[in-house]
N, C-alpha and C positions, 0 to 999 in steps of 0.2 A: 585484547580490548580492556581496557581500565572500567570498571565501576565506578559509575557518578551520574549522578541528579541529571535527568534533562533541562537544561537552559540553567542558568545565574541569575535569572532577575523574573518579576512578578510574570506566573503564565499570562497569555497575550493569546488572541486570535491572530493567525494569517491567513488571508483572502489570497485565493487564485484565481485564476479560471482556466477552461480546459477548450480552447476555442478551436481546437484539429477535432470536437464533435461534430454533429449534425449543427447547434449554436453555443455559443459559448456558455458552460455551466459553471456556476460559483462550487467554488471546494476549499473547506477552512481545515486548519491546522490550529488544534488547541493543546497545550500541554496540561497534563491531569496531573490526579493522583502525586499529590507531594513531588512533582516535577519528575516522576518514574517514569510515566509514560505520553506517547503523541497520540491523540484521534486525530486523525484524516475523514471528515466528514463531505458526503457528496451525496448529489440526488438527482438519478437516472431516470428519465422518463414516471416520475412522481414517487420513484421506489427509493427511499434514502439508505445510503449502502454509508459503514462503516469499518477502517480499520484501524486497529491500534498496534502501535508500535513499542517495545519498550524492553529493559533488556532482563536475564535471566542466567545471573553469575555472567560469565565473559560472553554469551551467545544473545545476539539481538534475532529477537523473533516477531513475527505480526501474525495475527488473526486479522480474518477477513470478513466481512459481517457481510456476505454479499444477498444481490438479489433474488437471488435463483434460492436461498432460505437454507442455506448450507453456509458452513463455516472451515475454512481451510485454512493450516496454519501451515506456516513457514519458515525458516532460518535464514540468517543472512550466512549466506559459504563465503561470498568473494567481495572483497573492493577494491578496485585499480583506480588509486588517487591520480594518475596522469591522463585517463580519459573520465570519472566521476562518476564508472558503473560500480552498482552496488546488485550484487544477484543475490536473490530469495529462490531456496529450492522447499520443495513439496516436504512438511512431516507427516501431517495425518490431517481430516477433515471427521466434522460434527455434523449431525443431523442430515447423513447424507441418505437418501430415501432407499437409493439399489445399490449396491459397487460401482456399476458402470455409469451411474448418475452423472450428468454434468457438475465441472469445477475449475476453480481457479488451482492452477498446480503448481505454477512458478510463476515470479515476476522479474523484473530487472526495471531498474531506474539509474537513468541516467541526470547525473546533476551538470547540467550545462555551463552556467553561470548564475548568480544571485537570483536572478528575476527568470531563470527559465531551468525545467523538469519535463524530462521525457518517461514516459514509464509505458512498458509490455507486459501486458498478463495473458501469462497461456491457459486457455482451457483446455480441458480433457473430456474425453466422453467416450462411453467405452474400454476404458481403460488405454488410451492414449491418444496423444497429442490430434486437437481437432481444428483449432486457432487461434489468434491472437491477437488481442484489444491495444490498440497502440493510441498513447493519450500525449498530447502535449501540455503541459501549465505553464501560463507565464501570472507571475505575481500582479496581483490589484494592489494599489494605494490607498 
């Protein structure tokens, strides 16, 4: 993977929503930091959960700002450009209370087409696999 600036041109908001919830919730996409990194911002049930994306020499990684007040970080391992899955496996998590505390441990995200993203996030609890948050986004204008 080449190092280089996230986006070419002035950061910008992108609006989703995520309407495979209970109702459809807004989720923006902001580029930061000198165009290094993405927040992914979204707000569950009034608990606003952040992740930021961004890379780290050739390995792209994300921390998870989730609700549950723990933070789990991840590597991207895989991309298969002919289906537009992109997998996130487990490194290590922040402010986790027990060991066996709940957590996000992997994700995958599939990129569909322009205007649509699917994404899996597995929890963990007790030190293994307990279930899985499956989100749809299709792009707002």
């Amino acid at each position: 993977m080449r190092r280089t600036s996230v986006g070419a041109t002035k950061p910008k908001l992108l609006f989703w929503k995520i309407p495979s919830f209970l109702r459809p919730l807004p989720i923006n996409y902001e580029v930061i930091s000198g165009r290094s990194a993405v927040v992914e911002r979204v707000v569950v049930d009034k608990m606003p959960m952040e992740t930021i994306y961004h890379l780290d020499g050739a390995r792209l990684l994300l921390t998870h700002y989730c609700m549950l007040g723990n933070q789990p970080r991840m590597e991207a391992k895989e991309f298969d450009p002919e289906s537009g899955e992109l997998r996130f496996e487990f490194l290590d998590v922040t402010n986790l209370p027990s060991p066996g505390a709940p957590h996000m441990h992997n994700a995958k995200f599939q990129f569909i087409d322009a205007d649509h993203v699917s994404a899996d996030w597995e929890l963990f609890e007790g030190g293994k696999y307990k279930s899985t948050e499956h989100f749809e986004f299709t792009r707002v204008e």
